[in-house]
Structure formats: C-alpha cells, structure tokens
mmJSON file of the N, C-alpha and C atoms, coordinates in Angstrom:
{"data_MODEL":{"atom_site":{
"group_PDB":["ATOM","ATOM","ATOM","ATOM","ATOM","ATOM","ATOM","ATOM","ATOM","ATOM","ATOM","ATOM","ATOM","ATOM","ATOM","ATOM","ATOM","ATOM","ATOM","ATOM","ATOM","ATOM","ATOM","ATOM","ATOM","ATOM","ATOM","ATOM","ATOM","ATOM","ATOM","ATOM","ATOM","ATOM","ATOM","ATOM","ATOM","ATOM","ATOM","ATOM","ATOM","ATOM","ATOM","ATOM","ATOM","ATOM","ATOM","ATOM","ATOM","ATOM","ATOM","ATOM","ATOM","ATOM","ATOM","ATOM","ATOM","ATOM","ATOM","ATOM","ATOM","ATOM","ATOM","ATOM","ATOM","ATOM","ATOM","ATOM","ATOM","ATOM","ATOM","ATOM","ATOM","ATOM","ATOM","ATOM","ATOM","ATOM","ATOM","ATOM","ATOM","ATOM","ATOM","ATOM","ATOM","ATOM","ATOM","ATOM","ATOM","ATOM","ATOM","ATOM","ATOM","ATOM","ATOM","ATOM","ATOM","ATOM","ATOM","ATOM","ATOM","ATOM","ATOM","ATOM","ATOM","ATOM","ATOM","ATOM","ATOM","ATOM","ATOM","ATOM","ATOM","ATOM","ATOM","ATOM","ATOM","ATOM","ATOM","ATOM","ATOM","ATOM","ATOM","ATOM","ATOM","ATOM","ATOM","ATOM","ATOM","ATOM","ATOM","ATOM","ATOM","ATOM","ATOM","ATOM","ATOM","ATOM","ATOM","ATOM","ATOM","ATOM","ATOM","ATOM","ATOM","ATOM","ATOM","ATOM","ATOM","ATOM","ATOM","ATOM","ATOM","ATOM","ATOM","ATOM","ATOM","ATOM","ATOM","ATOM","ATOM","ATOM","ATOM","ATOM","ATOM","ATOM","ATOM","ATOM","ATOM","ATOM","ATOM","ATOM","ATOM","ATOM","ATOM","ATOM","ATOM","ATOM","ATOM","ATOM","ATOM","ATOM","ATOM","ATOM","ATOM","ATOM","ATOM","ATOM","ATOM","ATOM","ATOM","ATOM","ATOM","ATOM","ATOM","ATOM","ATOM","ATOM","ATOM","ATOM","ATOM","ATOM","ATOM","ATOM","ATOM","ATOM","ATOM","ATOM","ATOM","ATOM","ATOM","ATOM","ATOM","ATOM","ATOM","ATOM","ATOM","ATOM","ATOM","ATOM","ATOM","ATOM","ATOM","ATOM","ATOM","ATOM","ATOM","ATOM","ATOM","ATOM","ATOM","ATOM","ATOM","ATOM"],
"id":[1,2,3,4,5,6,7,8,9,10,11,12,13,14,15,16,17,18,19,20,21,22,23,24,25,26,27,28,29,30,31,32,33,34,35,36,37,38,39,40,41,42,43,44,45,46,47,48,49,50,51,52,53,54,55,56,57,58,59,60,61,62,63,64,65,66,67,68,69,70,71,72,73,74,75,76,77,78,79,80,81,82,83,84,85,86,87,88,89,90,91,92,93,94,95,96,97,98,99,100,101,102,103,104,105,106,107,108,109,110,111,112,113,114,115,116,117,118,119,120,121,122,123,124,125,126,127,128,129,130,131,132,133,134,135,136,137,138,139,140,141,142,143,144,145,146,147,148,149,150,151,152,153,154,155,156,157,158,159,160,161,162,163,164,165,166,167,168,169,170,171,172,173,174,175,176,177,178,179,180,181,182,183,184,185,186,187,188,189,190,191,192,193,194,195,196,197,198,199,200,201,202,203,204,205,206,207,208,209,210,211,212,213,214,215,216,217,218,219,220,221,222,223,224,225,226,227,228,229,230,231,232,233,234],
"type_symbol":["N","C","C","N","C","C","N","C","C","N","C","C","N","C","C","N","C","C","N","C","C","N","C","C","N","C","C","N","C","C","N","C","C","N","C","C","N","C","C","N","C","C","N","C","C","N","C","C","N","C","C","N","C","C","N","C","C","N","C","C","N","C","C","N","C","C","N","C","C","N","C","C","N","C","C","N","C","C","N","C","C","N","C","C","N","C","C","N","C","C","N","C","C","N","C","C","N","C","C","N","C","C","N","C","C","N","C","C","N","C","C","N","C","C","N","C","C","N","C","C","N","C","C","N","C","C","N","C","C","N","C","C","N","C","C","N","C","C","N","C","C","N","C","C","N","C","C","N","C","C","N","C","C","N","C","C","N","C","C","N","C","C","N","C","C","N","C","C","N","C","C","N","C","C","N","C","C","N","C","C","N","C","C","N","C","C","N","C","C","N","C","C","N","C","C","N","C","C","N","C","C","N","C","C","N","C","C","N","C","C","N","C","C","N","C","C","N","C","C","N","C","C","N","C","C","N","C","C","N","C","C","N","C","C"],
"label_atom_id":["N","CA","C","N","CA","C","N","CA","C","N","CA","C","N","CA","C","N","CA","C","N","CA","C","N","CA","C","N","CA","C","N","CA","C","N","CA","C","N","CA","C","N","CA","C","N","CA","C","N","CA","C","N","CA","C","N","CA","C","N","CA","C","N","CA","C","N","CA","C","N","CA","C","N","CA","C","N","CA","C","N","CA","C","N","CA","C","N","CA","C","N","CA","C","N","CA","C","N","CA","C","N","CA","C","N","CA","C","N","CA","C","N","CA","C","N","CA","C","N","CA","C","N","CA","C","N","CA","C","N","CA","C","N","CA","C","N","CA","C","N","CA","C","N","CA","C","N","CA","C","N","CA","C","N","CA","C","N","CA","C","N","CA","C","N","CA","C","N","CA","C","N","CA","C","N","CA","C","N","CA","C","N","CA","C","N","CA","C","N","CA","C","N","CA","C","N","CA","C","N","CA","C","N","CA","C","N","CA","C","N","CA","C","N","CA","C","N","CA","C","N","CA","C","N","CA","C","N","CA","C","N","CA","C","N","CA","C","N","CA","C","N","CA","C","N","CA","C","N","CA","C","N","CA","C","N","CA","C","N","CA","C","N","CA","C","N","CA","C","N","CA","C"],
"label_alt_id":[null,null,null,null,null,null,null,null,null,null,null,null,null,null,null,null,null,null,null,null,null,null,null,null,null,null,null,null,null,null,null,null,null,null,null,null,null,null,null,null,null,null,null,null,null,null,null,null,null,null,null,null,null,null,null,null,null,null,null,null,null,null,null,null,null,null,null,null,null,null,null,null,null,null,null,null,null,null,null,null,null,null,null,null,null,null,null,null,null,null,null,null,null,null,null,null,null,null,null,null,null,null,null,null,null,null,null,null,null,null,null,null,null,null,null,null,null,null,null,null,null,null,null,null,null,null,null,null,null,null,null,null,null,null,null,null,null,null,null,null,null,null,null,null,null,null,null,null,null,null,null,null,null,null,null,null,null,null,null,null,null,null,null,null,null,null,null,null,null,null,null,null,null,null,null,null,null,null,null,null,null,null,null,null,null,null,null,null,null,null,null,null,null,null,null,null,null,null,null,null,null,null,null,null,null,null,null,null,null,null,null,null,null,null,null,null,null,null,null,null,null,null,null,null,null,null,null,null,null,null,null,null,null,null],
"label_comp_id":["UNK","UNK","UNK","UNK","UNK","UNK","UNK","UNK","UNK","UNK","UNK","UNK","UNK","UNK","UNK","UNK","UNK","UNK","UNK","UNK","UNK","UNK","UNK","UNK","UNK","UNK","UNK","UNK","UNK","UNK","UNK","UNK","UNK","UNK","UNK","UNK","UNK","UNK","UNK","UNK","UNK","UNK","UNK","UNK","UNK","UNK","UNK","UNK","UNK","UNK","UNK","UNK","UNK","UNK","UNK","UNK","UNK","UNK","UNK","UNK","UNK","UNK","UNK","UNK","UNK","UNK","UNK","UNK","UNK","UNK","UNK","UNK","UNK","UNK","UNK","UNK","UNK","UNK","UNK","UNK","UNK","UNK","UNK","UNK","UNK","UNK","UNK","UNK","UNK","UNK","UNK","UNK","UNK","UNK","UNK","UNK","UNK","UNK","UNK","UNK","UNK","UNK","UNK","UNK","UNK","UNK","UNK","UNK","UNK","UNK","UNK","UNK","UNK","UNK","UNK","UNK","UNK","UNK","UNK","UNK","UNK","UNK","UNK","UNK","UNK","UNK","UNK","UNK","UNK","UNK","UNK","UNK","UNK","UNK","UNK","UNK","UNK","UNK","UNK","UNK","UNK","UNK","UNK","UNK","UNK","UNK","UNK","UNK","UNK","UNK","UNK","UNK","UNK","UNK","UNK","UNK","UNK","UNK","UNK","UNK","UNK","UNK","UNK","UNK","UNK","UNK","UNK","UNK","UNK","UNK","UNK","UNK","UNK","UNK","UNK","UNK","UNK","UNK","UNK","UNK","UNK","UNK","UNK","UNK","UNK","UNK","UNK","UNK","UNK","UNK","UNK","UNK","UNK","UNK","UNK","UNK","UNK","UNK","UNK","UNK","UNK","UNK","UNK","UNK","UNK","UNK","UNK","UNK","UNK","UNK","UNK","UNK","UNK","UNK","UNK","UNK","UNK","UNK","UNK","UNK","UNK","UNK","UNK","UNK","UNK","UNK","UNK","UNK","UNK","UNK","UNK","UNK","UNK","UNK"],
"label_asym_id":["A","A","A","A","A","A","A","A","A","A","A","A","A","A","A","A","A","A","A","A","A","A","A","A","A","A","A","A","A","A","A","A","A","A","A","A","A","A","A","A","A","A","A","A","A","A","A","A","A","A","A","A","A","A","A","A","A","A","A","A","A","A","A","A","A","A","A","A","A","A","A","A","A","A","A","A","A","A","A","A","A","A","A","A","A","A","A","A","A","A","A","A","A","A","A","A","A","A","A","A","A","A","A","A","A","A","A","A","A","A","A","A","A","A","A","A","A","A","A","A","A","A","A","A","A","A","A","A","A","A","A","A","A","A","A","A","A","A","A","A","A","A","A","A","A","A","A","A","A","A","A","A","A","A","A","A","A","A","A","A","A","A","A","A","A","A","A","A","A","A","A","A","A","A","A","A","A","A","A","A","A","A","A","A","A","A","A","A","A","A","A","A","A","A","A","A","A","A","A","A","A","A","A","A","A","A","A","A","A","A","A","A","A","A","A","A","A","A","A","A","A","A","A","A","A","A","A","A","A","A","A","A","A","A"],
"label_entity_id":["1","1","1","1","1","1","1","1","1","1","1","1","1","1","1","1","1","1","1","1","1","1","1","1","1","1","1","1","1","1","1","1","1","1","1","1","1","1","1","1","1","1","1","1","1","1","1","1","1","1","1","1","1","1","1","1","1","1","1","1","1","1","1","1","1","1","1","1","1","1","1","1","1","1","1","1","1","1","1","1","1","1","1","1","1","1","1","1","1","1","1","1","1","1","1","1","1","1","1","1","1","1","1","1","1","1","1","1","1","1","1","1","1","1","1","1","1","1","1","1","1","1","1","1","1","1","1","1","1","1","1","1","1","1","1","1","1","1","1","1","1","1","1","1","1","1","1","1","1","1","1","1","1","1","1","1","1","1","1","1","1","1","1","1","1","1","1","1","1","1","1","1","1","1","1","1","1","1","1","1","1","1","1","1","1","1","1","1","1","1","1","1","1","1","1","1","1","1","1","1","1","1","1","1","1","1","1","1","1","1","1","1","1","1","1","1","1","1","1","1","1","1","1","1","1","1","1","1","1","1","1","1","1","1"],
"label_seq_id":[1,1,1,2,2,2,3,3,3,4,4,4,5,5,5,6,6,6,7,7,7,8,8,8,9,9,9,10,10,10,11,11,11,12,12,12,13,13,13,14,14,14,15,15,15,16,16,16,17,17,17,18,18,18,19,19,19,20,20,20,21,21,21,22,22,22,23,23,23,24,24,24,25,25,25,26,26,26,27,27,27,28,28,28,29,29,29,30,30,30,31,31,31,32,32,32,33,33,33,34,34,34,35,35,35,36,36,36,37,37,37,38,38,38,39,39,39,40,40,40,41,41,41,42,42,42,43,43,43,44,44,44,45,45,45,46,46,46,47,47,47,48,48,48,49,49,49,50,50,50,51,51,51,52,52,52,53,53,53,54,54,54,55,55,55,56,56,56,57,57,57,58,58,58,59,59,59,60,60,60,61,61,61,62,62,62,63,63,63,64,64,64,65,65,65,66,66,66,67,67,67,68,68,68,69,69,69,70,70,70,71,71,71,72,72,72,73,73,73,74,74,74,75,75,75,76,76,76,77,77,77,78,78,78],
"pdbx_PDB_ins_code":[null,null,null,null,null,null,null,null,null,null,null,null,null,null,null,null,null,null,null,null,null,null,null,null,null,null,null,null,null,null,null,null,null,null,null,null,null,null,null,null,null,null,null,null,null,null,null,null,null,null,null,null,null,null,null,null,null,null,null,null,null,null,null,null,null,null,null,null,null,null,null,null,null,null,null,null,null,null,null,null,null,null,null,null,null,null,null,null,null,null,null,null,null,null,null,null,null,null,null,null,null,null,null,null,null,null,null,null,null,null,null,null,null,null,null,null,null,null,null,null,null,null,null,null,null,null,null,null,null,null,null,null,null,null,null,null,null,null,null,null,null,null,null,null,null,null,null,null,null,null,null,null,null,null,null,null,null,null,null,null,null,null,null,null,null,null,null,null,null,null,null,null,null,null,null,null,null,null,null,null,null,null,null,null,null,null,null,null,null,null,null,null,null,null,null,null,null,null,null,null,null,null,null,null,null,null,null,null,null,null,null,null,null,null,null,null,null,null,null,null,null,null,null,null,null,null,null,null,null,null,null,null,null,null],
"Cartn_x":[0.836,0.0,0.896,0.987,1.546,0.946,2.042,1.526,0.814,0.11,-1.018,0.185,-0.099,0.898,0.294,2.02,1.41,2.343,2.086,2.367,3.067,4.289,4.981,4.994,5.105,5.315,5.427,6.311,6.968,6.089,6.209,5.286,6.652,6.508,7.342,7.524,8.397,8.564,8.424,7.331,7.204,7.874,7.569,8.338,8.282,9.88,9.414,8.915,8.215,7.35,8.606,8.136,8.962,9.126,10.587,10.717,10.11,9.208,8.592,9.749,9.768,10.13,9.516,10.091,9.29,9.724,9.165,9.093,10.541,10.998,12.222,13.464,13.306,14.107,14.164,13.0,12.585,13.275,13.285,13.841,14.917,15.793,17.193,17.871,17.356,17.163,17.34,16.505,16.285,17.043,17.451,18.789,19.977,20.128,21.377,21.638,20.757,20.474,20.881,20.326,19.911,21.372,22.171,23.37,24.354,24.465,25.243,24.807,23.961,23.271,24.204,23.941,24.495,26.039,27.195,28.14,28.493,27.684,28.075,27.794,26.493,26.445,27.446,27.277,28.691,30.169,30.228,31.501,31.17,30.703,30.267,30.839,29.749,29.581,31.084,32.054,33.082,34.288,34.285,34.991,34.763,33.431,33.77,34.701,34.883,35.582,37.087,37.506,39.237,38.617,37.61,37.702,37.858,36.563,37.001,38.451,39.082,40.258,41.516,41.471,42.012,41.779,40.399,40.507,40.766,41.199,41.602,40.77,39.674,38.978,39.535,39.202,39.874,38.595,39.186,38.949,37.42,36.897,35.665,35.055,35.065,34.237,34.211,35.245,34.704,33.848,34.024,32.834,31.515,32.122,30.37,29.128,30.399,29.244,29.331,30.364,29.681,28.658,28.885,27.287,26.511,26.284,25.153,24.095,25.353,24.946,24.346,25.119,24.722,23.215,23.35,21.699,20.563,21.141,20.128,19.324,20.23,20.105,19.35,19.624,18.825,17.47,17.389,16.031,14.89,15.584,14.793,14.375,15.016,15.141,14.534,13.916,13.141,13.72],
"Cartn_y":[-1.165,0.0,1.247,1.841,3.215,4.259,5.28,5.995,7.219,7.796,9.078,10.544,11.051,11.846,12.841,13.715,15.13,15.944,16.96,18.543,18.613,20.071,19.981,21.919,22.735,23.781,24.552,24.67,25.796,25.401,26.479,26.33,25.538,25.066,24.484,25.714,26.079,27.36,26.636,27.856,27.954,28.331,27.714,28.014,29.752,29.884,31.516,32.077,33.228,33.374,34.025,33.176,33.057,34.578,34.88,36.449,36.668,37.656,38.201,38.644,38.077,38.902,39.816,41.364,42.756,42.864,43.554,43.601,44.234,45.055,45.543,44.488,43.749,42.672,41.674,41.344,40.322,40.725,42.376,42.488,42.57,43.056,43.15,41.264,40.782,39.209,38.676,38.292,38.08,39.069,40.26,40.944,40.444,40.097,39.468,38.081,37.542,36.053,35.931,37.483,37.65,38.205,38.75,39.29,38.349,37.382,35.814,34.994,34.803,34.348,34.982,35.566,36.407,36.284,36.733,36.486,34.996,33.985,32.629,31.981,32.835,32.633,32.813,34.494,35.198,34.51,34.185,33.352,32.088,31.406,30.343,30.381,31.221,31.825,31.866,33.058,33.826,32.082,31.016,30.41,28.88,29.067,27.605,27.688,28.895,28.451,28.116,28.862,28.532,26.939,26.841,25.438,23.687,24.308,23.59,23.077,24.734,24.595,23.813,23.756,23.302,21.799,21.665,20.093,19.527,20.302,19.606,19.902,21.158,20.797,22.13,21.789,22.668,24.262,24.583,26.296,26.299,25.762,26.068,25.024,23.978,23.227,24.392,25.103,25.605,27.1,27.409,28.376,28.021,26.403,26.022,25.77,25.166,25.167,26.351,27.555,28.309,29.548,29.133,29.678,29.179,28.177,27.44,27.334,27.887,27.964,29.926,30.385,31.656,31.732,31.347,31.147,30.598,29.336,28.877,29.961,30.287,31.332,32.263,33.277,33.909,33.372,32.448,31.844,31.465,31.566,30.875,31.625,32.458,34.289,35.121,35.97,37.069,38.29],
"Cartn_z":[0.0,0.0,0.0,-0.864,-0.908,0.105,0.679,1.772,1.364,1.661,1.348,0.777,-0.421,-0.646,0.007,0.644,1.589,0.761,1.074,0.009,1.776,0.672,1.551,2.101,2.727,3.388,2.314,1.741,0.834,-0.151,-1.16,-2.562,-3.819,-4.728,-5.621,-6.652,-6.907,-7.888,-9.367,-9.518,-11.123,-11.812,-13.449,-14.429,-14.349,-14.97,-14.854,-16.271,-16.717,-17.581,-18.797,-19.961,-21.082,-21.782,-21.833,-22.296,-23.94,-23.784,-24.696,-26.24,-27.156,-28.665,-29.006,-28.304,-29.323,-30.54,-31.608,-32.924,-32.95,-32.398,-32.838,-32.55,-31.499,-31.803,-32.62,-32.564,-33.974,-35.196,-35.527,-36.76,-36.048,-35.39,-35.366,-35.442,-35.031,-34.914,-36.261,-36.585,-38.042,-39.493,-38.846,-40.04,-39.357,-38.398,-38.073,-38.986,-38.635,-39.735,-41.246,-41.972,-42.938,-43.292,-42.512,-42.927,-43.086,-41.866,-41.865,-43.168,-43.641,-44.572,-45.92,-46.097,-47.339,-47.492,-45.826,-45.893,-46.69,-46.149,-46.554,-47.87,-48.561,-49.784,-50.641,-50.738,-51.633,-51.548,-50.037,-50.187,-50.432,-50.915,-51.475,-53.023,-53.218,-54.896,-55.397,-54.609,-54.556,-55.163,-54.524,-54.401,-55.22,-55.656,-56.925,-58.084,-58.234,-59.762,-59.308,-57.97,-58.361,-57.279,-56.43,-56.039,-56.962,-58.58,-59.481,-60.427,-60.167,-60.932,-59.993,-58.794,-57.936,-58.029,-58.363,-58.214,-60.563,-60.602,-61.947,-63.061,-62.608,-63.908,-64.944,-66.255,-67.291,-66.74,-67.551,-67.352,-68.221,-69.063,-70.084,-69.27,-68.757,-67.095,-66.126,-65.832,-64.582,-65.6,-66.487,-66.626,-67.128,-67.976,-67.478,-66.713,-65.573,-64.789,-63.722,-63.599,-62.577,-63.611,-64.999,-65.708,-65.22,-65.655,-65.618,-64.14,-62.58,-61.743,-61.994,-62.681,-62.553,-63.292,-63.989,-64.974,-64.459,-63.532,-62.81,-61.512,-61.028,-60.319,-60.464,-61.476,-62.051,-62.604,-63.147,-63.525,-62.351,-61.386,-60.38,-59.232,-58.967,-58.114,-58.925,-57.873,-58.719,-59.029],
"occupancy":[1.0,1.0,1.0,1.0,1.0,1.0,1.0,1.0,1.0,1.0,1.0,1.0,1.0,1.0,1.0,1.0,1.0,1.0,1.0,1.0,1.0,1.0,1.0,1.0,1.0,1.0,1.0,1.0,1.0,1.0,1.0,1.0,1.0,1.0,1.0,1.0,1.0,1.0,1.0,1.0,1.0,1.0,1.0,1.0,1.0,1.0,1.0,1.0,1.0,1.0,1.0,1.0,1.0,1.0,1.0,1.0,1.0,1.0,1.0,1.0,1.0,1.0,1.0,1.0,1.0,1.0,1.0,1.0,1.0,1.0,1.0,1.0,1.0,1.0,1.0,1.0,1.0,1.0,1.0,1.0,1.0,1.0,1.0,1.0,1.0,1.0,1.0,1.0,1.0,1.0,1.0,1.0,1.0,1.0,1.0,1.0,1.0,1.0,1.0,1.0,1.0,1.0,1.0,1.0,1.0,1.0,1.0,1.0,1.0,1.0,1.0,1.0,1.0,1.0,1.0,1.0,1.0,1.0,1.0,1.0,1.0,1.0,1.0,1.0,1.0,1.0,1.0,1.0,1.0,1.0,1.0,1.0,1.0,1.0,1.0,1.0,1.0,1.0,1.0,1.0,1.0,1.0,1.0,1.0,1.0,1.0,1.0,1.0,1.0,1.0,1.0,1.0,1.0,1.0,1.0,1.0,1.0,1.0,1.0,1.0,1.0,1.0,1.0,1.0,1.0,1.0,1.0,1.0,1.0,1.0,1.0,1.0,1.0,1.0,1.0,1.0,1.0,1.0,1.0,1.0,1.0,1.0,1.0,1.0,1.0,1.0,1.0,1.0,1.0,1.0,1.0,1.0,1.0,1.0,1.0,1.0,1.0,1.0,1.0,1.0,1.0,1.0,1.0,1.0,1.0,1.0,1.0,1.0,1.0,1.0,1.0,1.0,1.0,1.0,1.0,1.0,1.0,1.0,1.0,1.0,1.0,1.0,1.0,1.0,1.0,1.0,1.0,1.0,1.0,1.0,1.0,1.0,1.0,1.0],
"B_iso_or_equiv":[0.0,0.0,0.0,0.0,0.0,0.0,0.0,0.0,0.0,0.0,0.0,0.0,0.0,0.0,0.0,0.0,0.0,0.0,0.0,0.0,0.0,0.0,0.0,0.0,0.0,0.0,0.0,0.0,0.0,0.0,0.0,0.0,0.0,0.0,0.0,0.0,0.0,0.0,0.0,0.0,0.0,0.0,0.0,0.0,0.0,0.0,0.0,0.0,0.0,0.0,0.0,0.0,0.0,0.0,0.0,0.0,0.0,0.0,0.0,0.0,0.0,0.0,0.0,0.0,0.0,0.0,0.0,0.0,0.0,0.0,0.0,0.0,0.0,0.0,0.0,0.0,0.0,0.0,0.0,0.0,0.0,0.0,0.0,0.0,0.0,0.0,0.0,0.0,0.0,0.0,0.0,0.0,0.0,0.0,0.0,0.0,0.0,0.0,0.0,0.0,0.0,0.0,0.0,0.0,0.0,0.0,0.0,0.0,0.0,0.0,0.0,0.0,0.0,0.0,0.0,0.0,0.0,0.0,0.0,0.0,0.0,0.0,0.0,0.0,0.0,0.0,0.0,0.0,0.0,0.0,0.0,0.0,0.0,0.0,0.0,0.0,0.0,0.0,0.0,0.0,0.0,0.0,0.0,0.0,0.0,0.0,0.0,0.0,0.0,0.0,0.0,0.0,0.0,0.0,0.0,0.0,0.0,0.0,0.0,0.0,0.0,0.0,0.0,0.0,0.0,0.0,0.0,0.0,0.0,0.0,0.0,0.0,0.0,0.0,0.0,0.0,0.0,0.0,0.0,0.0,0.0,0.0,0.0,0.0,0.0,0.0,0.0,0.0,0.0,0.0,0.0,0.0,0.0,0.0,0.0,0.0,0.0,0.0,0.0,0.0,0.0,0.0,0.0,0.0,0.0,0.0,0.0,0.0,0.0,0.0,0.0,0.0,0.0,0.0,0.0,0.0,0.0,0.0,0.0,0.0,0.0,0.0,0.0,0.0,0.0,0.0,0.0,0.0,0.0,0.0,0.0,0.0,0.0,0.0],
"pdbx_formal_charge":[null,null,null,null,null,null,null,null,null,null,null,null,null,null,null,null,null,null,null,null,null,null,null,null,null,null,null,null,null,null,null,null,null,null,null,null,null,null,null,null,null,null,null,null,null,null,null,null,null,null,null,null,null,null,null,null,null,null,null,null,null,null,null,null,null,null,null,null,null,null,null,null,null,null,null,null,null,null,null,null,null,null,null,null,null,null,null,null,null,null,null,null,null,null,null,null,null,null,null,null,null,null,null,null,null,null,null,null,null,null,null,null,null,null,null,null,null,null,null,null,null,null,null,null,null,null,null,null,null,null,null,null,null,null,null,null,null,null,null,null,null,null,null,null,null,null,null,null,null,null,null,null,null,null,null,null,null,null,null,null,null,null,null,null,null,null,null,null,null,null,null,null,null,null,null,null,null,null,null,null,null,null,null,null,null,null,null,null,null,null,null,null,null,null,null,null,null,null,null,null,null,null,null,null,null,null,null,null,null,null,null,null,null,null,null,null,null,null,null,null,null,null,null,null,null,null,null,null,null,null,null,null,null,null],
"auth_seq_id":[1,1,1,2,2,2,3,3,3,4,4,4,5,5,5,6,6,6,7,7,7,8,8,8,9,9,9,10,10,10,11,11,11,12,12,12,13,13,13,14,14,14,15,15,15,16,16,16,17,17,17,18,18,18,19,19,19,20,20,20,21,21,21,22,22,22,23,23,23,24,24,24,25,25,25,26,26,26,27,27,27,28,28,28,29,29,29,30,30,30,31,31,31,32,32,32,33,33,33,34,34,34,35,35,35,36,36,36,37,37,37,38,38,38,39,39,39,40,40,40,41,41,41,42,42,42,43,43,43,44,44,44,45,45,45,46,46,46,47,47,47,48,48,48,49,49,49,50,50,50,51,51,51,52,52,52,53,53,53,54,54,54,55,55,55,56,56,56,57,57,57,58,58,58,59,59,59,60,60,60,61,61,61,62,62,62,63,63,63,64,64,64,65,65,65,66,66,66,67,67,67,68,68,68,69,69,69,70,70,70,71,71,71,72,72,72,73,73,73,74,74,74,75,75,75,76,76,76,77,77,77,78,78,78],
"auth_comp_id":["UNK","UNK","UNK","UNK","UNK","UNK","UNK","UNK","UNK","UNK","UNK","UNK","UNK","UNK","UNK","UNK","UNK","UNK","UNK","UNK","UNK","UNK","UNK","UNK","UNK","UNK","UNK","UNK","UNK","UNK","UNK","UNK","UNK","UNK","UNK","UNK","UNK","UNK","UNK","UNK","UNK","UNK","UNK","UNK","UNK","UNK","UNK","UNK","UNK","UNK","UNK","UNK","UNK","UNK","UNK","UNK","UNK","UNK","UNK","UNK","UNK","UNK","UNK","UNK","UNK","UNK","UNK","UNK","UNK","UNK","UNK","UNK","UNK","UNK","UNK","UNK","UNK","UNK","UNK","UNK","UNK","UNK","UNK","UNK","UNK","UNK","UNK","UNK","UNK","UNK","UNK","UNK","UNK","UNK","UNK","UNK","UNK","UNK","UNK","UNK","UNK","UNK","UNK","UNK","UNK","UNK","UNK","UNK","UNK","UNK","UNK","UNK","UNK","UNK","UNK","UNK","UNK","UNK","UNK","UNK","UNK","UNK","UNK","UNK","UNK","UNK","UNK","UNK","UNK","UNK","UNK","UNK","UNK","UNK","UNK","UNK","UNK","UNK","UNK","UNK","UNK","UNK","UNK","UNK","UNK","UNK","UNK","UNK","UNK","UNK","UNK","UNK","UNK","UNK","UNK","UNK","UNK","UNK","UNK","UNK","UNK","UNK","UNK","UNK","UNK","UNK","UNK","UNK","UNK","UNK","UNK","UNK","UNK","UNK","UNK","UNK","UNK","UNK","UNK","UNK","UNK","UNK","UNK","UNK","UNK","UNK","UNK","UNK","UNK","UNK","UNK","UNK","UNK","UNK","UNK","UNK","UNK","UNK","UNK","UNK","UNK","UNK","UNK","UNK","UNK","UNK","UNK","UNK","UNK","UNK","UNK","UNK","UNK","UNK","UNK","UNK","UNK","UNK","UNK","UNK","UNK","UNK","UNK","UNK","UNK","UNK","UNK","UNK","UNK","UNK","UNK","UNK","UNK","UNK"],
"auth_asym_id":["A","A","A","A","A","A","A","A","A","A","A","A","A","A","A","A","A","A","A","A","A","A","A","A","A","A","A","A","A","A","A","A","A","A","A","A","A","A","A","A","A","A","A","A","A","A","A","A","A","A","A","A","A","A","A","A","A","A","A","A","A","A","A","A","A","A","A","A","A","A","A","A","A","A","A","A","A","A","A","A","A","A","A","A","A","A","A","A","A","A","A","A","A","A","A","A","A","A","A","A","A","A","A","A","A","A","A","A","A","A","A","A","A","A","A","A","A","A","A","A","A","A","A","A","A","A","A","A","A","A","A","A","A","A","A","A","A","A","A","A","A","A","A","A","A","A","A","A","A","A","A","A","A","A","A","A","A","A","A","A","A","A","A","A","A","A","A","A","A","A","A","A","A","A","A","A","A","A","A","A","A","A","A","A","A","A","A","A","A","A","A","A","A","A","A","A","A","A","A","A","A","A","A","A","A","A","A","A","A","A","A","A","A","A","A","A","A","A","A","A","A","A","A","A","A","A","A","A","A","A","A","A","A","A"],
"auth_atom_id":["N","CA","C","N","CA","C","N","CA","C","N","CA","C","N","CA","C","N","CA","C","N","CA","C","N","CA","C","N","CA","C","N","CA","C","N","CA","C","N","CA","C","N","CA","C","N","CA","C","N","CA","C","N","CA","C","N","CA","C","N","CA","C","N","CA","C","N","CA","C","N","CA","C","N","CA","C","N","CA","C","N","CA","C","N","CA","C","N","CA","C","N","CA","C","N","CA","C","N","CA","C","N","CA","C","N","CA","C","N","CA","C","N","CA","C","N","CA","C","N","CA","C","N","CA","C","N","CA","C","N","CA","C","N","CA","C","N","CA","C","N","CA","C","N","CA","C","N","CA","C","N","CA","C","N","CA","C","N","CA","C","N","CA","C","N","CA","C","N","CA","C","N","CA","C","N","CA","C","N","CA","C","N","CA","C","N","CA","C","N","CA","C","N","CA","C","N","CA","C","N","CA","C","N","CA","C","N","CA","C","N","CA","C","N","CA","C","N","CA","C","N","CA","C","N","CA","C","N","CA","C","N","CA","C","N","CA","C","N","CA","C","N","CA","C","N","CA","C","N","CA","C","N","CA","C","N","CA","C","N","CA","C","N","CA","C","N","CA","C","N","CA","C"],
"pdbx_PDB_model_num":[1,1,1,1,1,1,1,1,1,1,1,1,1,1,1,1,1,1,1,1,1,1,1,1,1,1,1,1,1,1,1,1,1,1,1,1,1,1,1,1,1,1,1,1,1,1,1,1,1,1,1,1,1,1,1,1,1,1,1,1,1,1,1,1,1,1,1,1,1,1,1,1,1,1,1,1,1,1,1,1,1,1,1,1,1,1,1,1,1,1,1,1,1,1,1,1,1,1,1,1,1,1,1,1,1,1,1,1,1,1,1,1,1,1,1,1,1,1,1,1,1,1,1,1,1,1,1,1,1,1,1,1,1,1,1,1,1,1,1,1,1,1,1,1,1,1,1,1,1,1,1,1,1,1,1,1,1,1,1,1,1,1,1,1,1,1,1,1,1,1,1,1,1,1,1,1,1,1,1,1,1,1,1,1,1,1,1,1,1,1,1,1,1,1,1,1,1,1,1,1,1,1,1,1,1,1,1,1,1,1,1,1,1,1,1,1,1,1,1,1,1,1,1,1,1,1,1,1,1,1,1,1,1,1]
}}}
C-alpha cells in the first residue's frame, strides 16, 4: 500500500514566464540572420571556380558550370 501523498510547506517554484520577442528585436534578430546568410552565400559563390580549378577541372568546365549555376540562379530568383 503506498503511503497518502502530503504537500509539503513551501510552494514548488514555477516556471518563470517566457521572455517576450518585441518587434524591434525580432527584426534586429532576423537581419542578423539575414546578414550571416548572405556572408556565406557570396563566399560560397566567390569560391567555386578557383575550387574547381584546384581540383583539376579545365577552365571552359569551370565556366560552365559556374554559368550554368549563374543562370540557374537567375532563372529561379526574382
């Protein structure tokens, strides 16, 4: 037989109440994101062609395909 549960003196502390996102943080928040974002693209972008040429490919490969990424790009972005 299990014994009768008793509550104890003190109260059990509550969760404490979850800090509010005001709009101005939200955007400062989210352009922070948006700026990291971009850094990592461009340097992305910035670095296939000598990454292709590095790994061996001829020079009319690497402008095919970082066209072909550029075109895609464009075709697909507004």
């Amino acid at each position: 037989m299990k014994p009768a549960r008793t509550t104890s003196a003190t109260p059990e502390p509550s969760n404490p109440p979850a800090r509010e996102l005001s709009a101005w943080r939200f955007v400062a928040v989210f352009g922070g994101v948006s700026l990291l974002m971009d850094f990592v693209y461009e340097g992305a972008r910035s670095v296939t062609g000598p990454l292709l040429a590095h790994l061996g490919a001829s020079a009319a490969v690497v402008g095919v395909v970082t066209g072909a990424g550029e075109a895609a790009a464009l075709g697909v972005l507004p």
